[in-house]
C-alpha positions as CSV (number, residue, x, y, z in Angstrom):
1,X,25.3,36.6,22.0
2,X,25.5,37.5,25.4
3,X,24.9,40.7,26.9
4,X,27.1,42.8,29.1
5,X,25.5,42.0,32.1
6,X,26.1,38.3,31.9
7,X,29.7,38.7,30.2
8,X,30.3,40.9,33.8
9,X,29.1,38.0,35.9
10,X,30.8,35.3,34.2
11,X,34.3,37.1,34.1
12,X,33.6,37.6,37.8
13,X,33.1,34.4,38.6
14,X,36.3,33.1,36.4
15,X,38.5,35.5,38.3
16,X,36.9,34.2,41.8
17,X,37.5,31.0,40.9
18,X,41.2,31.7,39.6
19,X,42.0,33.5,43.3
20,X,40.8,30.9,45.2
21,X,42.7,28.2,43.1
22,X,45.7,30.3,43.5
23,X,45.2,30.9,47.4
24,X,44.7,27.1,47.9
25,X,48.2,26.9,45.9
26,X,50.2,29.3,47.9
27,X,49.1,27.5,51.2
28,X,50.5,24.7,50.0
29,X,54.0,26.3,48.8
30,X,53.8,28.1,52.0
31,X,53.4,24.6,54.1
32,X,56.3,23.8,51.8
33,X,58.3,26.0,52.6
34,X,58.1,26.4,55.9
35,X,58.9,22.4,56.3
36,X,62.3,23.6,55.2
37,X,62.8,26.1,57.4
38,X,65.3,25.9,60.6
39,X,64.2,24.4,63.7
40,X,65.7,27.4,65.2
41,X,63.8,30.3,63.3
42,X,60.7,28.4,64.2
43,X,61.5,28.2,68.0
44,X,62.5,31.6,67.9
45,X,59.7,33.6,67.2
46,X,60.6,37.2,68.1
47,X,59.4,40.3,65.8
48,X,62.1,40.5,62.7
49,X,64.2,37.5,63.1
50,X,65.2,36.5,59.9
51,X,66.4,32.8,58.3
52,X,67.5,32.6,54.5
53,X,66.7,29.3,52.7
54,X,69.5,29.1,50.0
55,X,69.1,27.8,46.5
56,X,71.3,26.8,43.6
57,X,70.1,30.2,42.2
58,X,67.2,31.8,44.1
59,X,66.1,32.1,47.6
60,X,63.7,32.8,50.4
61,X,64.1,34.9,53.3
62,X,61.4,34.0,56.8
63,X,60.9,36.6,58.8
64,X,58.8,36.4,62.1
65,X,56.5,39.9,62.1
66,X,54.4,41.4,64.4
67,X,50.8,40.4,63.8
68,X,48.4,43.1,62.8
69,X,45.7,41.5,64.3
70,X,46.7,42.0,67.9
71,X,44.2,39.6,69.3
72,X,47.0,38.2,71.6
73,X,49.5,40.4,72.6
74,X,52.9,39.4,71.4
75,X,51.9,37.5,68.8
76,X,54.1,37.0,65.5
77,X,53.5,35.7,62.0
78,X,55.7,34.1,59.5
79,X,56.1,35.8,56.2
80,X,58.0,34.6,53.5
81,X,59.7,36.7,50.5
82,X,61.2,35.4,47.5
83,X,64.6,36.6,46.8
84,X,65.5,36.0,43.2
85,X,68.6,37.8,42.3
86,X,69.2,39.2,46.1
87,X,66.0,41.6,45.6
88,X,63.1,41.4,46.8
89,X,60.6,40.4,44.1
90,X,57.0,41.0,45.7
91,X,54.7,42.7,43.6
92,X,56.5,42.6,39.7
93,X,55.8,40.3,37.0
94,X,57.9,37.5,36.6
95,X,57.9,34.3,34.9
96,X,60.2,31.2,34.7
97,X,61.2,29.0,31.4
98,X,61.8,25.6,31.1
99,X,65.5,26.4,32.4
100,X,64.2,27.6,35.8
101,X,65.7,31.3,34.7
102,X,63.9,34.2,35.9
103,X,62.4,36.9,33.0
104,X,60.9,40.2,33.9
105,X,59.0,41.1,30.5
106,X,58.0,44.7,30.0
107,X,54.3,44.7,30.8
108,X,51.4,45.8,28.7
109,X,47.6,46.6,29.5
110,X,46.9,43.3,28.0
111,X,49.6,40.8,29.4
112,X,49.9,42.1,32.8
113,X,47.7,39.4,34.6
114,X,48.4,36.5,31.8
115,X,51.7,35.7,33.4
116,X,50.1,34.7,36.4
117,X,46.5,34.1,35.6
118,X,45.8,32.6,32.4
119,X,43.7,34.5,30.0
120,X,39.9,34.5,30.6
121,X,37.5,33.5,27.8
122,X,36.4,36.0,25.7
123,X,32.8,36.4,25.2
124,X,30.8,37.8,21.8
């Protein structure tokens, strides 16, 4: 039996663990993705220019964007958004069967997080 204390600490340290795993993972897609990208987006790095990587069904807009940092003036990041359907999907829950087709379930309290981070243990 473990008390409430400890059932905090090791829920934290699951859900640290799953952010960092998923932050190493989007680096990766990001690298990805940006390999595909135009050599002329990338040379052209002005505040909203825009490419669009097609897919059979999906795709990705790049957009250069003014950094927030403003460290160096005139400086621009890349930003990828995932276009599924033509709109803009940041921020909903989606998830993708074995088909590669796109489902937007109706969330609950409970299965809000489980489509993207699997379930933590439950502790007793």
């Amino acid at each position: 039996m473990t008390n409430v204390k400890d059932r905090l600490a090791l829920e934290l340290q699951a859900v640290n663990t799953q952010l960092y795993r998923l932050g190493k993972k989007k680096k990766q897609l990001n690298a990805q993705i940006l390999a595909l990208a135009s050599e002329e987006w990338v040379n052209n790095q002005q505040h909203m220019v825009e490419d669009i990587i097609a897919g059979d069904r999906y795709c990705m807009k790049l957009q250069w964007r003014q950094s927030k940092e403003k460290v160096v003036p005139l400086h621009y990041q890349k930003h990828i958004i995932p276009l599924l359907g033509g709109v803009k999907f940041v921020g909903h829950d989606v998830y993708v069967d074995d088909d590669l087709v796109l489902h937007t379930p109706r969330p609950t309290h409970e299965n809000t997080l489980d489509l993207i981070i699997p379930p933590l243990p439950t502790f007793e």
